[in-house]
HTML snippet that shows the backbone in 3Dmol.js (N, CA, C, O; Angstrom):
<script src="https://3Dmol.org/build/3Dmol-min.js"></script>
<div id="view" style="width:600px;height:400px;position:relative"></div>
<script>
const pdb = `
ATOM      1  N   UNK A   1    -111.380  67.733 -33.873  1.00  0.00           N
ATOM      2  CA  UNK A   1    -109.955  67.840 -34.153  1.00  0.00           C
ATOM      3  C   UNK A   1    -109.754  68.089 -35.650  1.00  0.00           C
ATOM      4  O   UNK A   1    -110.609  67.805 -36.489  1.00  0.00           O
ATOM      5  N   UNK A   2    -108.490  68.676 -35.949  1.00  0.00           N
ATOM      6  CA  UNK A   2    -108.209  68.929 -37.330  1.00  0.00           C
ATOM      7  C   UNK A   2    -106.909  67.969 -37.798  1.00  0.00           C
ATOM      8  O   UNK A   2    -105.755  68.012 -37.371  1.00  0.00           O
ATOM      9  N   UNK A   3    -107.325  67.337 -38.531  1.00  0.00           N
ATOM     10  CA  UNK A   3    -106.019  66.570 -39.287  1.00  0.00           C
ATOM     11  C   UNK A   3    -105.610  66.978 -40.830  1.00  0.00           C
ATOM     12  O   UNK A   3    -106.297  67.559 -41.671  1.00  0.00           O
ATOM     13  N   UNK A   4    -104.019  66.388 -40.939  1.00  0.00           N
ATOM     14  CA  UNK A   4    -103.673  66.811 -42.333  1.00  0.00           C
ATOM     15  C   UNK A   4    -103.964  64.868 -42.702  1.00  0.00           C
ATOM     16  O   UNK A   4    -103.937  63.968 -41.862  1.00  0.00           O
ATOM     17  N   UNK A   5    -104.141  64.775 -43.746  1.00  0.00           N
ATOM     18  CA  UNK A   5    -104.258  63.176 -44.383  1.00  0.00           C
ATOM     19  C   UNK A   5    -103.267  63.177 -45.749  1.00  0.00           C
ATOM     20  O   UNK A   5    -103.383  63.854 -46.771  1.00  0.00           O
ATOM     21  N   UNK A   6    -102.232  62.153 -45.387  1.00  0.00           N
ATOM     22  CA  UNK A   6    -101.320  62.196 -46.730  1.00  0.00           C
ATOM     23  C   UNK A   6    -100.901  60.756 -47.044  1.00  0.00           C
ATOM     24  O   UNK A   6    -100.288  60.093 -46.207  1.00  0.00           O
ATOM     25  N   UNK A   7    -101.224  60.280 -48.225  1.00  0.00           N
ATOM     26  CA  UNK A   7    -101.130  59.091 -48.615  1.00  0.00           C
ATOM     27  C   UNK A   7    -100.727  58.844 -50.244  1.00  0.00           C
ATOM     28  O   UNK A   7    -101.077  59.502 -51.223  1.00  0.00           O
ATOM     29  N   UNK A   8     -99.997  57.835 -50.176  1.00  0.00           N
ATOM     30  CA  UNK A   8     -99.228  56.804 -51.401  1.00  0.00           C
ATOM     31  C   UNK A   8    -100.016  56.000 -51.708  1.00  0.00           C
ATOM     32  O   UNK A   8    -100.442  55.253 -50.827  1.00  0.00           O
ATOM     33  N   UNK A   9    -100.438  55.883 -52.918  1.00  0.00           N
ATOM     34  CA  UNK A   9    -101.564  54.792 -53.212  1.00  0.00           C
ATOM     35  C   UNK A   9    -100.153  54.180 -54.429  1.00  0.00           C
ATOM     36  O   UNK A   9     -99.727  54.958 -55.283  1.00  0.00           O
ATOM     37  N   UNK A  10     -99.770  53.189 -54.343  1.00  0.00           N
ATOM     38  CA  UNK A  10     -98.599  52.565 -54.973  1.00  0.00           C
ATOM     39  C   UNK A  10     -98.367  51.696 -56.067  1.00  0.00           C
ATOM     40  O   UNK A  10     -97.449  51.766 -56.884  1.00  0.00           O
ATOM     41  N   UNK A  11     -99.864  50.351 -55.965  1.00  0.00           N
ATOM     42  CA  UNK A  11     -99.872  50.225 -57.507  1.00  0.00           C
ATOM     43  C   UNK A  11    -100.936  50.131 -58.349  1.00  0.00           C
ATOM     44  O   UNK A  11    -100.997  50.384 -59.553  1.00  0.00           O
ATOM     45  N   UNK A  12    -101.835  49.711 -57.533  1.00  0.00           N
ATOM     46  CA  UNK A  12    -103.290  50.347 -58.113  1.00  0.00           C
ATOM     47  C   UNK A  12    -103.716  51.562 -57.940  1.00  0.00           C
ATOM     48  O   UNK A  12    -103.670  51.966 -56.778  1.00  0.00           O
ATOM     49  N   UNK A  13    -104.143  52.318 -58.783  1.00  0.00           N
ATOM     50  CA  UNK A  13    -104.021  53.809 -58.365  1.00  0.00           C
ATOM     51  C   UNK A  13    -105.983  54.307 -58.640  1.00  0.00           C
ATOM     52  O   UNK A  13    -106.547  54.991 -59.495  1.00  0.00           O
ATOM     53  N   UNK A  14    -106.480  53.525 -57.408  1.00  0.00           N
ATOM     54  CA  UNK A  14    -108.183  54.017 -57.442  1.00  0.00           C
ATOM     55  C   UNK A  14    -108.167  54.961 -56.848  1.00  0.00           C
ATOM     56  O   UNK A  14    -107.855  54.680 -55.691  1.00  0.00           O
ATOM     57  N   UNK A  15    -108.360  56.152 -56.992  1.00  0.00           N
ATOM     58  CA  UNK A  15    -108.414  57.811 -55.966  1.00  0.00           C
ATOM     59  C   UNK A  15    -110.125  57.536 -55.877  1.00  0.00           C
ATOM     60  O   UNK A  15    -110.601  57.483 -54.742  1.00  0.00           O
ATOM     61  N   UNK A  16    -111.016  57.368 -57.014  1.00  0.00           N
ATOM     62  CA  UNK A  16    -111.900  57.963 -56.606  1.00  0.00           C
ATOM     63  C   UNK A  16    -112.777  57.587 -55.224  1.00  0.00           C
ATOM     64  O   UNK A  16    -113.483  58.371 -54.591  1.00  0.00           O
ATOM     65  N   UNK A  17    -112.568  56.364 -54.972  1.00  0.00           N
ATOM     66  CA  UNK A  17    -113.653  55.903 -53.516  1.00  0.00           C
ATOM     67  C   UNK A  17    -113.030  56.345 -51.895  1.00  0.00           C
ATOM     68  O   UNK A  17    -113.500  56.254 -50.761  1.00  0.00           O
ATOM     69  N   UNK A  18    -111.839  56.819 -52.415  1.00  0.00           N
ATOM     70  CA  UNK A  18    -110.665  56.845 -51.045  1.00  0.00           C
ATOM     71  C   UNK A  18    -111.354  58.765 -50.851  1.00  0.00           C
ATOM     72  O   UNK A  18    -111.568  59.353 -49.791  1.00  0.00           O
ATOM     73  N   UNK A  19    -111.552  59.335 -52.381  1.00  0.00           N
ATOM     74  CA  UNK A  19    -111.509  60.775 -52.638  1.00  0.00           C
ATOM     75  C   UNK A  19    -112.887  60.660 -52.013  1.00  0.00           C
ATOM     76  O   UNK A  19    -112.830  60.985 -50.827  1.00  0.00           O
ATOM     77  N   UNK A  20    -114.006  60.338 -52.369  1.00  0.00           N
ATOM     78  CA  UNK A  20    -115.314  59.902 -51.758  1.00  0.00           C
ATOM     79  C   UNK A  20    -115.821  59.963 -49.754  1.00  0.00           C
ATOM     80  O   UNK A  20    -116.644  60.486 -49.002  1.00  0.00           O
ATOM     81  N   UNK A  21    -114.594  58.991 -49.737  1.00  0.00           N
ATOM     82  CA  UNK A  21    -114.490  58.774 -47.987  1.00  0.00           C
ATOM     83  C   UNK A  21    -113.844  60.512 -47.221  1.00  0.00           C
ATOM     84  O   UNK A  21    -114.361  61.291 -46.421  1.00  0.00           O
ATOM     85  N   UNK A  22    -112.744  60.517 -47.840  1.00  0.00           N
ATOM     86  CA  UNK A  22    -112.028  62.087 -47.489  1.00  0.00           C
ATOM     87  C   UNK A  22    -113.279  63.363 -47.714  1.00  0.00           C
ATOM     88  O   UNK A  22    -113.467  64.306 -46.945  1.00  0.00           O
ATOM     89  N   UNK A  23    -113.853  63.140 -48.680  1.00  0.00           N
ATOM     90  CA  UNK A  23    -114.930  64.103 -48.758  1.00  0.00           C
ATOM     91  C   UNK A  23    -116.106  64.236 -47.846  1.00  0.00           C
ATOM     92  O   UNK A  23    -116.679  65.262 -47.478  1.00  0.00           O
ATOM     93  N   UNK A  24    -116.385  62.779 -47.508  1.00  0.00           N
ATOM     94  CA  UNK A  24    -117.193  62.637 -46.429  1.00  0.00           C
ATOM     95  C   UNK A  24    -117.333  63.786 -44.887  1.00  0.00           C
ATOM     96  O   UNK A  24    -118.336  64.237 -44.335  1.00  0.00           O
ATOM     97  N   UNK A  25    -116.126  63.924 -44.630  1.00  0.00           N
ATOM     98  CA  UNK A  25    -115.556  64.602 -43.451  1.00  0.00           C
ATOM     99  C   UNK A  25    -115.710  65.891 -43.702  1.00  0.00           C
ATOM    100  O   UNK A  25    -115.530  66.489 -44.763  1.00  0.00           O
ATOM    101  N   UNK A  26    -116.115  66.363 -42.481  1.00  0.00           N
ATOM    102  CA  UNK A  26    -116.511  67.675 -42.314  1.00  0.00           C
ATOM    103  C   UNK A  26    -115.531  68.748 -42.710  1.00  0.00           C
ATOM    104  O   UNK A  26    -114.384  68.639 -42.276  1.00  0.00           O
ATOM    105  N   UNK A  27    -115.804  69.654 -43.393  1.00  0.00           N
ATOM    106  CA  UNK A  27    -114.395  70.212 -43.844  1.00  0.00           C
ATOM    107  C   UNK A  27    -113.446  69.923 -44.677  1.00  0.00           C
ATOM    108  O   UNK A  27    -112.491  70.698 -44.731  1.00  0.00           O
ATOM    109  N   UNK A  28    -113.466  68.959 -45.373  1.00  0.00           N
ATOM    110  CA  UNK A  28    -112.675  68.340 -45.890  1.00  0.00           C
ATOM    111  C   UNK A  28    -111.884  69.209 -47.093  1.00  0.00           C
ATOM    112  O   UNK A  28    -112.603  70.030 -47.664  1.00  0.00           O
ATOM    113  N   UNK A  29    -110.526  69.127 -47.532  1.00  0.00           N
ATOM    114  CA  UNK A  29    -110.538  70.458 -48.366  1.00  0.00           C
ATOM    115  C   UNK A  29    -108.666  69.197 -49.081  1.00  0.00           C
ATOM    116  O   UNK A  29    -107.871  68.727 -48.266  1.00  0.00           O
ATOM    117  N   UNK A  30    -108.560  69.063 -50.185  1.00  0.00           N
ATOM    118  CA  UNK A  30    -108.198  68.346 -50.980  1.00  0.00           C
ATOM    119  C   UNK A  30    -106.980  69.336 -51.177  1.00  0.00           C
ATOM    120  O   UNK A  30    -107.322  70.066 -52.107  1.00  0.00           O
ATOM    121  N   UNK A  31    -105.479  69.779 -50.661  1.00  0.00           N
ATOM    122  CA  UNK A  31    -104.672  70.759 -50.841  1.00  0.00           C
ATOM    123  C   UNK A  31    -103.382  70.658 -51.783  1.00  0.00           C
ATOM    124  O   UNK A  31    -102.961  71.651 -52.377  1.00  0.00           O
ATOM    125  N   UNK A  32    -102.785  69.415 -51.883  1.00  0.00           N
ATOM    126  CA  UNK A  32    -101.885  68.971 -53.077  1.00  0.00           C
ATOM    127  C   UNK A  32    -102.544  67.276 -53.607  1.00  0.00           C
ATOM    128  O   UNK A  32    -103.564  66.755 -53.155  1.00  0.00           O
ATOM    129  N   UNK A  33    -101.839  66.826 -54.412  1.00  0.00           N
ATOM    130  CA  UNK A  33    -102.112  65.928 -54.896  1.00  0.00           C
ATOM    131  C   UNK A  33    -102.613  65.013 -54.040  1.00  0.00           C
ATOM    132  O   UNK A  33    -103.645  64.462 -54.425  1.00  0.00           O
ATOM    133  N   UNK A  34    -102.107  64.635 -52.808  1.00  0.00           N
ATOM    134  CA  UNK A  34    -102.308  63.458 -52.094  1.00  0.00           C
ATOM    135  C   UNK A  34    -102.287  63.772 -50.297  1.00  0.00           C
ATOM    136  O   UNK A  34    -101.977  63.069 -49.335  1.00  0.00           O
ATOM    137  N   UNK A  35    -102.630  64.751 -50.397  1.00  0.00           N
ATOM    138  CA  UNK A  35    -103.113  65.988 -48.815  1.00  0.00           C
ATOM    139  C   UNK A  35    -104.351  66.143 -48.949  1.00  0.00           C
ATOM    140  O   UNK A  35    -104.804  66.701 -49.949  1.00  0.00           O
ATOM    141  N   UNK A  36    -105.098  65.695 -48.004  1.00  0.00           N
ATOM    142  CA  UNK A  36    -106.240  66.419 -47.560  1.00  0.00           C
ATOM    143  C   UNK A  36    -106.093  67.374 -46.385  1.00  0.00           C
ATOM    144  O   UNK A  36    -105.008  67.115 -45.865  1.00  0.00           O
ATOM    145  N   UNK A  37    -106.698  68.361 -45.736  1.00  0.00           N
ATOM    146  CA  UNK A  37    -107.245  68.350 -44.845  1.00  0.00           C
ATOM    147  C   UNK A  37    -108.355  68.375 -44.043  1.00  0.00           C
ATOM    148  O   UNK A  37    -108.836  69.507 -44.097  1.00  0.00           O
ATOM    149  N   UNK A  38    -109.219  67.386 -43.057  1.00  0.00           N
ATOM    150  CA  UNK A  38    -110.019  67.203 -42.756  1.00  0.00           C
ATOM    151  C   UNK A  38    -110.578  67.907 -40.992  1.00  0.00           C
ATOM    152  O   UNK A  38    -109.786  68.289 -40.131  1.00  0.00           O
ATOM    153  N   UNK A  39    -111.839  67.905 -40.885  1.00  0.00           N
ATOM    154  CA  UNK A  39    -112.148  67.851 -39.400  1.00  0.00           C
ATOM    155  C   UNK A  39    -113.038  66.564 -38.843  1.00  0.00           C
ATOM    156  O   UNK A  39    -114.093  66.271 -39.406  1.00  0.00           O
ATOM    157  N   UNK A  40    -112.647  65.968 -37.937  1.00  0.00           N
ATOM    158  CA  UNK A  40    -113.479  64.744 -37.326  1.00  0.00           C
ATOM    159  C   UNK A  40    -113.459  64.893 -35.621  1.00  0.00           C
ATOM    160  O   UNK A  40    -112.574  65.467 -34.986  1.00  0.00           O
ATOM    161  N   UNK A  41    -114.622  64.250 -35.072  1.00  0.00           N
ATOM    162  CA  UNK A  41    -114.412  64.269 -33.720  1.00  0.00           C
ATOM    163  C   UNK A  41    -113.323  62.614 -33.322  1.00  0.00           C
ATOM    164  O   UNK A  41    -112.936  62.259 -32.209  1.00  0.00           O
ATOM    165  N   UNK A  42    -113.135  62.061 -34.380  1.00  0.00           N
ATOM    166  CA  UNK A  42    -112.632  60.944 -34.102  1.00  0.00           C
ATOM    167  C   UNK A  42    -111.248  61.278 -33.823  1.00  0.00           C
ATOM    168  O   UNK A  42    -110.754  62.397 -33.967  1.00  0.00           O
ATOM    169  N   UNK A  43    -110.606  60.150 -33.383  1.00  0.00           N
ATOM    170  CA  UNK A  43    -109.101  60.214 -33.204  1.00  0.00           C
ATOM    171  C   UNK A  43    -108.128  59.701 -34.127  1.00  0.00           C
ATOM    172  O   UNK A  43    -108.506  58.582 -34.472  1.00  0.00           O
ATOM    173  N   UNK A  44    -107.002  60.023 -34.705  1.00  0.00           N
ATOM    174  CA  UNK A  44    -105.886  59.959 -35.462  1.00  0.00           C
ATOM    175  C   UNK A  44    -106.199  58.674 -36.112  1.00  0.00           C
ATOM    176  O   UNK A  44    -106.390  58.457 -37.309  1.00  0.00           O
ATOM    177  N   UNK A  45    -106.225  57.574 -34.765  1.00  0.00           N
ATOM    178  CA  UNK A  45    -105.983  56.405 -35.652  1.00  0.00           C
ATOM    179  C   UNK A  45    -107.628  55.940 -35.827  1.00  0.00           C
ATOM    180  O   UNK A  45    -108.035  55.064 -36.590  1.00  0.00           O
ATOM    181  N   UNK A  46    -108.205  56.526 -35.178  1.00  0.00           N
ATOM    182  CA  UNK A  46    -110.035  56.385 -35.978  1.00  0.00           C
ATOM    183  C   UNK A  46    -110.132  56.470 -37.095  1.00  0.00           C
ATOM    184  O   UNK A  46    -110.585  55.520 -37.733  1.00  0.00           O
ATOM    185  N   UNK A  47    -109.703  57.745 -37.773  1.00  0.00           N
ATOM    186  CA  UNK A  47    -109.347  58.278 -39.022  1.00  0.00           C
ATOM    187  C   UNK A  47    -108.831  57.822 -39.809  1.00  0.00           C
ATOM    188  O   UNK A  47    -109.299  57.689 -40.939  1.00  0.00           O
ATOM    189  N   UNK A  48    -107.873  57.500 -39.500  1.00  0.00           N
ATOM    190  CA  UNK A  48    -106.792  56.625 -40.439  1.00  0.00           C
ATOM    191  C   UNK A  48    -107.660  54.961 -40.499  1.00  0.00           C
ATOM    192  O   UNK A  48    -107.669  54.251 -41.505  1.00  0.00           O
ATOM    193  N   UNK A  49    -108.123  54.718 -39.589  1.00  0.00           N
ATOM    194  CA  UNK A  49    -109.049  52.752 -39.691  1.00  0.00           C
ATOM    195  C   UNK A  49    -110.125  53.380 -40.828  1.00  0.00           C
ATOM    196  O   UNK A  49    -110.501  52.631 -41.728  1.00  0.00           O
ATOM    197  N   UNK A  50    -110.581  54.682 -40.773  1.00  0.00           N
ATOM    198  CA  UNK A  50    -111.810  54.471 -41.585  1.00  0.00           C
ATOM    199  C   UNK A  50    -111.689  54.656 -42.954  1.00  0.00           C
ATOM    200  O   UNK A  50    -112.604  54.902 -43.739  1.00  0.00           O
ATOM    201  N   UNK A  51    -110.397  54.510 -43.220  1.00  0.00           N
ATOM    202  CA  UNK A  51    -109.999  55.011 -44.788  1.00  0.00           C
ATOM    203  C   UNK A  51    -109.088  53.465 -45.098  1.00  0.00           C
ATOM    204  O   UNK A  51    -108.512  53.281 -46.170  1.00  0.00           O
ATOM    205  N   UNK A  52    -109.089  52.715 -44.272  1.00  0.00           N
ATOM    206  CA  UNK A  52    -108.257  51.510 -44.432  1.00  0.00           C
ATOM    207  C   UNK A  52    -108.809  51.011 -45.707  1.00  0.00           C
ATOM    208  O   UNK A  52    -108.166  51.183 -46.743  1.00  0.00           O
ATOM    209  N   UNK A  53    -110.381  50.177 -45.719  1.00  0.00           N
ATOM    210  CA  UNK A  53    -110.980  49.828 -46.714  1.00  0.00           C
ATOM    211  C   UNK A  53    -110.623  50.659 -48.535  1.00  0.00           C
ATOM    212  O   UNK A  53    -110.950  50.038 -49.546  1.00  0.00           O
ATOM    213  N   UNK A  54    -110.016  51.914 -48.616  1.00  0.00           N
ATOM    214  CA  UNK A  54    -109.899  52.309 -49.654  1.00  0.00           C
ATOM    215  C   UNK A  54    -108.860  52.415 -50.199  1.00  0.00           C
ATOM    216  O   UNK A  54    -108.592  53.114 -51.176  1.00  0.00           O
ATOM    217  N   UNK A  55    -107.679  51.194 -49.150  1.00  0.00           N
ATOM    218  CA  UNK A  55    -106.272  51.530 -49.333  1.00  0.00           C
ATOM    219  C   UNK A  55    -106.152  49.561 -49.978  1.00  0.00           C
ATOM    220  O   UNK A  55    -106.967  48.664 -49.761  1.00  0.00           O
ATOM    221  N   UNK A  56    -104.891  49.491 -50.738  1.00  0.00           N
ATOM    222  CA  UNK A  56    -104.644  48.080 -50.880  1.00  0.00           C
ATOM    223  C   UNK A  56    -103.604  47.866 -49.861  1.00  0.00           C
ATOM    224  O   UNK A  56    -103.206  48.852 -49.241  1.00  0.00           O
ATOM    225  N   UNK A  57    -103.007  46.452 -49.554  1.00  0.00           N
ATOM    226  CA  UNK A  57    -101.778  46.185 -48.324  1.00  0.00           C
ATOM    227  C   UNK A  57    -100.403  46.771 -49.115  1.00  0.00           C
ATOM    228  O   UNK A  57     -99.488  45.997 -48.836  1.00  0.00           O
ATOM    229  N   UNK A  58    -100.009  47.649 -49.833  1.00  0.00           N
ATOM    230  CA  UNK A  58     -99.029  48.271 -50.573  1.00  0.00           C
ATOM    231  C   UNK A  58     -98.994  49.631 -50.173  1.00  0.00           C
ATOM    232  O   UNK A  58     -97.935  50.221 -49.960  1.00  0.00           O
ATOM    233  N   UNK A  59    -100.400  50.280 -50.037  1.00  0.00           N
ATOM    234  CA  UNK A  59    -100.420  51.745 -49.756  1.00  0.00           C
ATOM    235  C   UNK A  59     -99.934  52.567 -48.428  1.00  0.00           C
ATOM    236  O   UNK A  59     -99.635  51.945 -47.409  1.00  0.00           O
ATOM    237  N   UNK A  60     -99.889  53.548 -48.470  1.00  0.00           N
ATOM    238  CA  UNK A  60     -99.516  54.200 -47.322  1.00  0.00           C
ATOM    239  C   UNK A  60     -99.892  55.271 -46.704  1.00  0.00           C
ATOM    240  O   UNK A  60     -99.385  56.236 -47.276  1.00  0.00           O
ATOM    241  N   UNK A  61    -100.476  55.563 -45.894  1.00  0.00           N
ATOM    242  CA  UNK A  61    -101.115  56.879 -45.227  1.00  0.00           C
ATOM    243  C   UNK A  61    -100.851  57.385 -43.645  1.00  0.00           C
ATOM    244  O   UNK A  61    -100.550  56.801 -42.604  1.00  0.00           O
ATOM    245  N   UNK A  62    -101.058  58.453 -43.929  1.00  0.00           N
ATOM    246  CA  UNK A  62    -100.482  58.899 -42.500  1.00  0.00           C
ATOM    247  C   UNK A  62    -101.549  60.175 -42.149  1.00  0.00           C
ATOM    248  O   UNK A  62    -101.889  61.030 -42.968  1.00  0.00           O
ATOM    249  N   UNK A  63    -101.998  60.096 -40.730  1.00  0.00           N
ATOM    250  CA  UNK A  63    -103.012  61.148 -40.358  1.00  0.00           C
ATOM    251  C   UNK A  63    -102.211  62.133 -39.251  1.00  0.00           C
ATOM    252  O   UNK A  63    -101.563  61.620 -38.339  1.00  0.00           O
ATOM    253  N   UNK A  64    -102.289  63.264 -39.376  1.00  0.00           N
ATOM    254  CA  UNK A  64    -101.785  63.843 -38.479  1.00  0.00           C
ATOM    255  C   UNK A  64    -102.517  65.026 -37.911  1.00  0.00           C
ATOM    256  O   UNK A  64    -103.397  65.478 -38.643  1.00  0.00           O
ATOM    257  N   UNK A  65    -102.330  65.630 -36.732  1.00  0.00           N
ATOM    258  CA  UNK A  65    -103.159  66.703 -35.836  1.00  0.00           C
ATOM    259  C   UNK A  65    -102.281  67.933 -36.923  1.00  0.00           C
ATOM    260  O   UNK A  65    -101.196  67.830 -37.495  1.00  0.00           O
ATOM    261  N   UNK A  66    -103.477  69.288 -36.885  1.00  0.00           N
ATOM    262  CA  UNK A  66    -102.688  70.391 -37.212  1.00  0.00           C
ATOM    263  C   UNK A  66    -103.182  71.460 -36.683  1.00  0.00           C
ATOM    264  O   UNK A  66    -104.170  71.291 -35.969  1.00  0.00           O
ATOM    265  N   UNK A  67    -102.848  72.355 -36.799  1.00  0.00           N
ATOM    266  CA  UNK A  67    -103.273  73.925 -35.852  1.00  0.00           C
ATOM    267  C   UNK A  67    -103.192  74.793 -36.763  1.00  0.00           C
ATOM    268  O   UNK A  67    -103.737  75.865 -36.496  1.00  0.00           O
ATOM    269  N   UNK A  68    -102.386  74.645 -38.381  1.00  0.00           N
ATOM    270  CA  UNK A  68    -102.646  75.633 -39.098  1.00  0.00           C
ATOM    271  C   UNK A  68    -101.608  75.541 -39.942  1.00  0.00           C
ATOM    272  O   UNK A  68    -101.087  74.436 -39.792  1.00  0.00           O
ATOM    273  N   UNK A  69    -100.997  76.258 -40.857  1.00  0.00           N
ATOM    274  CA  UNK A  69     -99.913  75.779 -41.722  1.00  0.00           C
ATOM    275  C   UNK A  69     -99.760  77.142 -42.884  1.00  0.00           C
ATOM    276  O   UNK A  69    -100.670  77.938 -43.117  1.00  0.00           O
ATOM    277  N   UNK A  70     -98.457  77.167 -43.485  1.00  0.00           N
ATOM    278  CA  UNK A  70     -97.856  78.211 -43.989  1.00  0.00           C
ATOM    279  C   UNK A  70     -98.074  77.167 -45.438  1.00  0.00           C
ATOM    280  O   UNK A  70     -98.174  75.949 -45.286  1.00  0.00           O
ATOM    281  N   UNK A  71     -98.133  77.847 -46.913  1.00  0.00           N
ATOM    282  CA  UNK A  71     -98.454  77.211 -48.316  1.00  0.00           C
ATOM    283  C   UNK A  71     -98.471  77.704 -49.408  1.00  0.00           C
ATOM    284  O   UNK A  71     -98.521  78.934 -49.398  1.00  0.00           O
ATOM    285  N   UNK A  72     -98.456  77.359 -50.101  1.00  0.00           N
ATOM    286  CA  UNK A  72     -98.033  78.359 -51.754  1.00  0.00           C
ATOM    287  C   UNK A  72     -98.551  77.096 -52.851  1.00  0.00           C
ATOM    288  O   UNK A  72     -98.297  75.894 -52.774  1.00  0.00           O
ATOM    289  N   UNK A  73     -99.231  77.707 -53.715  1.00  0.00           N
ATOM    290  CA  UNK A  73     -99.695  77.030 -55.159  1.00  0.00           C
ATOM    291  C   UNK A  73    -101.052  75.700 -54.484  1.00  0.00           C
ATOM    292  O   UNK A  73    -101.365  74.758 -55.211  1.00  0.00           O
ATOM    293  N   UNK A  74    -101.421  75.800 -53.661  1.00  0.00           N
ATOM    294  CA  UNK A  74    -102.780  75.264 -52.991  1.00  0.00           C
ATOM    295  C   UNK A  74    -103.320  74.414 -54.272  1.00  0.00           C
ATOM    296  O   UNK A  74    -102.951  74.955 -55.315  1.00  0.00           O
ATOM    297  N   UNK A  75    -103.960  73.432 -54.453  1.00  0.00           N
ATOM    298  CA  UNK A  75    -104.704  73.234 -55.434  1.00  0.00           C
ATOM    299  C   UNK A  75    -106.286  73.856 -55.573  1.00  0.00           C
ATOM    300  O   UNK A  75    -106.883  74.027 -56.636  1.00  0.00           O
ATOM    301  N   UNK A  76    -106.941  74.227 -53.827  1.00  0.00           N
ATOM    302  CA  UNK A  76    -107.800  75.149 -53.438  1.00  0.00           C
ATOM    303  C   UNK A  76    -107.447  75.614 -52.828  1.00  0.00           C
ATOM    304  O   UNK A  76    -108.077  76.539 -52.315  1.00  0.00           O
TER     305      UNK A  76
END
`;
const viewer = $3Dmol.createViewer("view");
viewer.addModel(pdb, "pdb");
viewer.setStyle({}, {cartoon: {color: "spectrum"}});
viewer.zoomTo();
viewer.render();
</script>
């Protein structure tokens, strides 16, 4: 499956071990500041549990299915 990954890291602001885990994933491709998009055989909320550890109880993330998407100024 293909997901978009978009998350608020709110007051501690550690990117790099969360950036680490997102990279992990097959495909993984880093598109605005706080968007990934990834490929996993896991499911939505698989995805989202395995990134829990890199979040504090303040943060916020959201995984979602995608099929493809329209974009301008990409960071890649």
């Amino acid at each position: 499956m293909k997901y978009i990954i978009s998350y608020d890291l709110r007051n501690q602001r550690d990117y790099e071990d969360l950036y680490d885990a997102l990279k992990a994933f097959s495909g993984s491709r880093k598109v605005l500041e706080s968007v990934w998009l990834v490929e996993s055989s896991k499911t939505r909320k698989e995805v989202a549990d395995s990134l829990l550890d890199y979040l504090d109880s303040d943060d916020g993330i959201i995984v979602a299915d995608y099929n493809g998407y329209a974009y301008k100024n990409l960071l890649e």
